[in-house]
C-alpha positions in Angstrom: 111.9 117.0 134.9 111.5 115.7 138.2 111.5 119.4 140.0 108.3 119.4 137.8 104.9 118.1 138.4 104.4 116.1 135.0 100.8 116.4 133.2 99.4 114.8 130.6 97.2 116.3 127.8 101.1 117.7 125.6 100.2 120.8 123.4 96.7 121.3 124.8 98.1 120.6 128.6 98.4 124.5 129.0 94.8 126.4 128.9 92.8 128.2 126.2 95.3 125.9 123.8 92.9 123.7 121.1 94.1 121.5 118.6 92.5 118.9 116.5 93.7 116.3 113.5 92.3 115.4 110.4 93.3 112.9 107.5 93.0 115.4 104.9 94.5 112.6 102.2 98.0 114.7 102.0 100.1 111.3 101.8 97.6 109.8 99.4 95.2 106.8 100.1 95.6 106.6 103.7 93.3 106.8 106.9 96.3 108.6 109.0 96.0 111.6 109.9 98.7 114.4 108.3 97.0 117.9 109.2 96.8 119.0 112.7 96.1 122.5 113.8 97.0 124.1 116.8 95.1 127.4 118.3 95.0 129.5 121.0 91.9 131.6 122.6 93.3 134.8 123.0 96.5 136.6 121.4 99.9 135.0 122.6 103.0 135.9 122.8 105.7 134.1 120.0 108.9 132.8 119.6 110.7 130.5 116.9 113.9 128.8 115.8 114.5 127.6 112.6 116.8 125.9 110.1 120.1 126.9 109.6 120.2 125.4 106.1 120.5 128.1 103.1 118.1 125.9 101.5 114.4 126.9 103.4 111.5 125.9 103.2 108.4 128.1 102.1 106.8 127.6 106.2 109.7 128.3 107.2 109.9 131.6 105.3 106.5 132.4 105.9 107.1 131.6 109.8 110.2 134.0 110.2 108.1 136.7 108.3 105.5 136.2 110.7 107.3 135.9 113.7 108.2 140.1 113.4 104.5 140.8 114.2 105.2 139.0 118.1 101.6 137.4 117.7 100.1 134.0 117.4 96.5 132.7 117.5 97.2 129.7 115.4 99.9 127.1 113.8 98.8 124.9 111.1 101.2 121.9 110.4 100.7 119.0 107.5 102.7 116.1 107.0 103.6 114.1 103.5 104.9 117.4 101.7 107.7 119.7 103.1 106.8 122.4 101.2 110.2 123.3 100.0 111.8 123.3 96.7 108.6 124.6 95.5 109.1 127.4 94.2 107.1 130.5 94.1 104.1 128.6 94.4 105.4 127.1 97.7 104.6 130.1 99.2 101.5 131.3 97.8 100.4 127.4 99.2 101.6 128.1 102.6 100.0 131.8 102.1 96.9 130.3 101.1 96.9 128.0 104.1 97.5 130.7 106.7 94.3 132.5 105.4 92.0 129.7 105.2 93.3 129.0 108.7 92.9 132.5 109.5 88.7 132.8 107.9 88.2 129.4 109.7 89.1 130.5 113.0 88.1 134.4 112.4 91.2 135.6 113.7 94.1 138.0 111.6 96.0 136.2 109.2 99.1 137.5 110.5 98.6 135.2 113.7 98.9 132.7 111.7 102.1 130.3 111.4 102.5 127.4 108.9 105.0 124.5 109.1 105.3 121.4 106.9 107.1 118.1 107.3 107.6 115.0 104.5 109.1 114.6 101.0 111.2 117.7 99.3 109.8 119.0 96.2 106.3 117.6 96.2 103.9 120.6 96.3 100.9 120.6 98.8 97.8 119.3 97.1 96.0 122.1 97.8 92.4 121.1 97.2 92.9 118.8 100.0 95.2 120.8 101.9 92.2 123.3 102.2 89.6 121.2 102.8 91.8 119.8 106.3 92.2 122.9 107.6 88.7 124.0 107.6 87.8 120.2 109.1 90.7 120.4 111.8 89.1 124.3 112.6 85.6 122.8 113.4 87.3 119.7 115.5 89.5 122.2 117.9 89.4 120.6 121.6 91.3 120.9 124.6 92.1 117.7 124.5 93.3 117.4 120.7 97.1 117.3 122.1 97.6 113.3 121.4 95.7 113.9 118.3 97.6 116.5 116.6 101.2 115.3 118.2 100.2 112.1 115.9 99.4 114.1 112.7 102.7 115.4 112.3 104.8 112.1 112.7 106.3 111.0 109.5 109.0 108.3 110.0 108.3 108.6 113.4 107.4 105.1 115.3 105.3 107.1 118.1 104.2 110.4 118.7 106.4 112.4 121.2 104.8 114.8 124.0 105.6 116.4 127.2 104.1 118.7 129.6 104.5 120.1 133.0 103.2 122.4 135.8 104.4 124.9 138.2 103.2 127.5 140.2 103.9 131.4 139.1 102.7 133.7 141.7 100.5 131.9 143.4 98.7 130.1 139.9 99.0 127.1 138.1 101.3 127.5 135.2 101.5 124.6 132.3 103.8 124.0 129.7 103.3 121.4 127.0 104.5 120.5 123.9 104.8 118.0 120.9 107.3 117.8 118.4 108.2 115.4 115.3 111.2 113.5 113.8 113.2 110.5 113.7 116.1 110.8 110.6 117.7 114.1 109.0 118.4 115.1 112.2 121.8 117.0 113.3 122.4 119.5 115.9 121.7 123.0 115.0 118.0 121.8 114.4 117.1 119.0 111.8 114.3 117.3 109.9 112.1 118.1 113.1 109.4 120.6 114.0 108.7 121.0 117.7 105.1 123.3 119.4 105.5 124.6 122.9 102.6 126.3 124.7 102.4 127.5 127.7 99.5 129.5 129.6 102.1 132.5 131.5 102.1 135.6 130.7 105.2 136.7 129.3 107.0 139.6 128.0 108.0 138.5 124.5 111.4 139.5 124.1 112.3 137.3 127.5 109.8 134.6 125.3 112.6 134.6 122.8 115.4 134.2 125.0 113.6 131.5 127.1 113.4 129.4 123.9 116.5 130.0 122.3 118.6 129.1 125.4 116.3 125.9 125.8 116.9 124.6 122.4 120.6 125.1 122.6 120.9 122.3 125.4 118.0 120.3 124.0 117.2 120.1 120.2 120.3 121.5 118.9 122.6 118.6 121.1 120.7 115.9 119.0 121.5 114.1 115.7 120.3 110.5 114.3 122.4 111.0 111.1 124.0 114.0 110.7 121.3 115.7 107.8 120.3 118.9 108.4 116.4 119.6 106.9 115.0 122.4 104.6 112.3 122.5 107.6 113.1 122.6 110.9 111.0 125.2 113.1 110.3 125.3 117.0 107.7 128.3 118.0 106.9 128.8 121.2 103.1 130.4 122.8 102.4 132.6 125.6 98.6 133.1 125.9 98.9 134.3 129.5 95.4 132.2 130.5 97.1 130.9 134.0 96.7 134.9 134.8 100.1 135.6 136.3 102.2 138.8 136.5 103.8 139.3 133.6 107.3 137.1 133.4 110.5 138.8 132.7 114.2 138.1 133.2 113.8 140.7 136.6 111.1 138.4 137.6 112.1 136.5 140.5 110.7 133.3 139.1 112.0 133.8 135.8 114.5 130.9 136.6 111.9 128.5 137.6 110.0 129.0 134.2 112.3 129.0 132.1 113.5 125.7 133.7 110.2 124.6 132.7 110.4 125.4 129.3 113.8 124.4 129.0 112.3 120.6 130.6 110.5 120.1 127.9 112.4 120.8 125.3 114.5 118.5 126.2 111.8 116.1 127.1 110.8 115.9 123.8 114.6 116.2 122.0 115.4 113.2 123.7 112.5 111.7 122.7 113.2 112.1 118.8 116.9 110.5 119.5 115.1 108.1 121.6 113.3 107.1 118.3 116.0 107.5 115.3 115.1 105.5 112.4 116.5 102.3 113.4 118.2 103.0 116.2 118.2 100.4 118.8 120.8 102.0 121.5 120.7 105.5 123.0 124.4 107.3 123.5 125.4 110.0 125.4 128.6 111.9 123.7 130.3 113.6 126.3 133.7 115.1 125.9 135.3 117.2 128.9 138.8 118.2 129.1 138.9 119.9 125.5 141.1 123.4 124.8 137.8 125.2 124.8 134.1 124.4 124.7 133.8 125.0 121.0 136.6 122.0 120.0 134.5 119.8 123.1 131.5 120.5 120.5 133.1 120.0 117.4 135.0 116.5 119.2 131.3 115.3 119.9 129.5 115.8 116.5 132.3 114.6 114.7 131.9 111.1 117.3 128.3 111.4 116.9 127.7 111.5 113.6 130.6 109.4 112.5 128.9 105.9 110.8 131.9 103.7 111.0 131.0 104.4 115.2 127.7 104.0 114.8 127.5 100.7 113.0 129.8 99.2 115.9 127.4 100.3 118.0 125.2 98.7 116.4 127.2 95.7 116.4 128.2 95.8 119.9 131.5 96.3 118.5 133.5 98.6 121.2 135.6 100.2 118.4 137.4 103.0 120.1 139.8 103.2 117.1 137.2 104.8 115.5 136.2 107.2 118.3 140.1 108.0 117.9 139.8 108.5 114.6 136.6 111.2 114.4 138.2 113.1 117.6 141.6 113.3 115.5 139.3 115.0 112.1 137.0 117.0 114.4 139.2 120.0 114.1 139.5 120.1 117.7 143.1 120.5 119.3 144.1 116.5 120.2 147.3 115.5 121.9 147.0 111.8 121.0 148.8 111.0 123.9 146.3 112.4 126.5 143.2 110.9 125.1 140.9 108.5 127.6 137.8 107.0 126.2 135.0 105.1 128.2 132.2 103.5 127.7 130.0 104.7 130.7 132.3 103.2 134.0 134.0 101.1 131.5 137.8 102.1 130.4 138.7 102.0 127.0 141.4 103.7 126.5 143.9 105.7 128.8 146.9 108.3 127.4 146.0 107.5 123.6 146.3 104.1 124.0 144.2 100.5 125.1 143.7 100.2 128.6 145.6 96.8 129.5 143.6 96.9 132.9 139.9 96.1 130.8 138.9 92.9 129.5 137.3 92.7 126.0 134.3 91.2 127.2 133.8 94.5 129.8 133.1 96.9 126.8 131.5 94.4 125.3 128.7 94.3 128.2 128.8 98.2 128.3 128.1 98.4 124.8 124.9 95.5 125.0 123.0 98.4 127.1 120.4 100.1 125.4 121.4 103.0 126.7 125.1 104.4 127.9 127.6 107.5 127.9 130.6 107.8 125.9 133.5 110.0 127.8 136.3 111.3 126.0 138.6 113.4 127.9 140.7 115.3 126.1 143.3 116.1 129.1 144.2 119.7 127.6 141.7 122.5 129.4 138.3 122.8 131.0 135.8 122.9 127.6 133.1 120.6 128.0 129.8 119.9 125.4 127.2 116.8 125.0 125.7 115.2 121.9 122.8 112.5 122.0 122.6 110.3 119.5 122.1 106.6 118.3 123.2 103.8 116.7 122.8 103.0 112.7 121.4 100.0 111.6 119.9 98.0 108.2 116.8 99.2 109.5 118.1 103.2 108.5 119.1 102.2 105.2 115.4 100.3 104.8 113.5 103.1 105.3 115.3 106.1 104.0 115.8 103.8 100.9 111.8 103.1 100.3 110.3 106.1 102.1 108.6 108.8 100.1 106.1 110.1 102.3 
């Protein structure tokens, strides 16, 4: 994001954005925090992605039905129940939240989003669940960001935030944003939940289009393990604060905010591979060379989400057998004989088959950083896509084995 000027404060970094964070005892005996609520001062502008699973949670639901009316004044979010598999009384919960949201803040309940993260099938206690939001509504600051980024981690080992600022004809614009998730994650959106504000003004069906294209080169070209969730939602918030002239795709710095948006998304994608449950190395997928850009993208997942490579990985094992081997399921067209494989500047393998010129103990070193690119070039036509992922580790199998919560 360096064409940016970075700024701290995530969600709340844009103005007339308040959120706050309360321990509202949705995980049980615990002093963490697992509501956080998220508003904004005047009507905004909305926009959302969501799960491409058949199986949705209630939020979710509630989220898409919401995001017809174009509006938002508020997003509540808990953590420790998902909120799916709940039946119809999943949604009357996530109903009932919106509207004690909504009488908290005295605002429509129609502004109102709802978005959950944890367990499957446990239903919100809703008691508690109540009694959080109305806390969170009384704690709203401008600077509740951190506080609310941290609310809706689950497995997550830190909370993950990112915001920037430009100038839109002749003001100050900000964009911020948090987002959640660390396992069940695969491209096409995952066991995450990501909140971007920003203070423009802007026309809401360019709003849509500004987040759609963002999360297609940043949340959707991430997976830790290859789950998809029940859950997964990214909105977007316009409130229009910085007092700009109204952004479209005709305006002529539609580019420049949209690169904003589309900076921090990826900011914070990278963020959630960054910190995959276990995951001790960072990789970079990138095939070129493929038929078309859909077998590039089918050649990366099928790498990417492959365990057999990303327990070698793990063990510093440069295995390019097994890259060989995922590329050659992937459905992608292969000519075996064209393949090249390396491991950053390192060369693996060249026409299908081990590169005489590189030393074991060269791939070896390649594989030891805790961060590096894996090219395969196909050698057949100009398609080109990028996954990032990590390694698996015991660590993954630790906590997805004892985790409930």
């Amino acid at each position: 994001m360096s064409e940016f000027k970075r700024v701290d404060g995530g969600v709340t970094a844009a103005r007339g954005f308040r959120a706050a964070a309360v321990c509202a005892g949705i995980k049980g005996k615990t002093t963490r925090p697992d509501v956080a609520l998220l508003a904004s001062d005047r009507d905004a502008a909305v926009a959302g992605t969501f799960t491409t699973n058949r199986v949705q949670a209630a939020p979710v639901k509630l989220c898409r039905e919401r995001l017809a009316g174009g509006a938002a004044r508020a997003v509540v979010v808990n953590s420790g129940s998902a909120n799916a598999c709940t039946g119809p009384q999943g949604m009357r919960d996530a109903e009932r939240t919106a509207a004690v949201a909504a009488e908290a803040l005295g605002v429509d309940v129609r502004t109102v989003f709802v978005c959950s993260t944890g367990t499957i099938g446990i239903p919100l206690p809703m008691d508690r669940m109540e009694a959080g939001v109305r806390e969170a509504a009384r704690a709203l600051s401008p600077d509740g960001g951190p506080a609310a980024a941290r609310a809706i981690m689950t497995t997550d080992t830190v909370d993950k935030q990112a915001a920037v600022e430009l100038r839109i004809d002749g003001a100050d614009v900000r964009v911020g944003g948090m987002a959640k998730g660390a396992g069940m994650i695969e491209p096409n959106m995952a066991t995450m939940l990501g909140f971007l504000t920003t203070d423009a003004a802007v026309e809401p069906a360019a709003l849509q289009d500004c987040l759609s294209a963002a999360v297609r080169e940043s949340f959707n070209r991430i997976t830790v393990d290859g789950d998809q969730s029940t859950n997964d939602t990214v909105l977007l918030l316009a409130n229009g604060a910085a007092g700009n002239r109204r952004l479209g795709a005709l305006h002529p710095q539609w580019a420049e905010f949209a690169g904003a948006v589309a900076a921090v998304a990826r900011d914070l994608a990278m963020k959630i591979v960054a910190d995959g449950e276990g995951a001790t190395c960072f990789v970079t997928v990138a095939v070129t060379g493929a038929a078309s850009n859909a077998d590039a993208r089918a050649a990366a997942r099928a790498v990417a989400n492959s365990l057999l490579v990303k327990t070698s990985w793990f063990g510093g094992d440069p295995n390019w057998g097994r890259v060989m081997d995922a590329v050659g399921y992937s459905g992608a067209e292969v000519r075996e004989e064209r393949v090249d494989i390396a491991y950053d500047e390192v060369s693996a393998v060249r026409g299908g088959m081990k590169d005489p010129g590189t030393p074991l103990r060269a791939l070896e070193e390649a594989l030891r950083r805790k961060r590096f690119t894996l090219t395969v070039n196909l050698n057949i036509g100009v398609g080109t896509d990028t996954v990032y992922t990590c390694d698996c580790s015991e660590a993954y199998v630790k906590i997805n084995s004892e985790y409930m919560t």
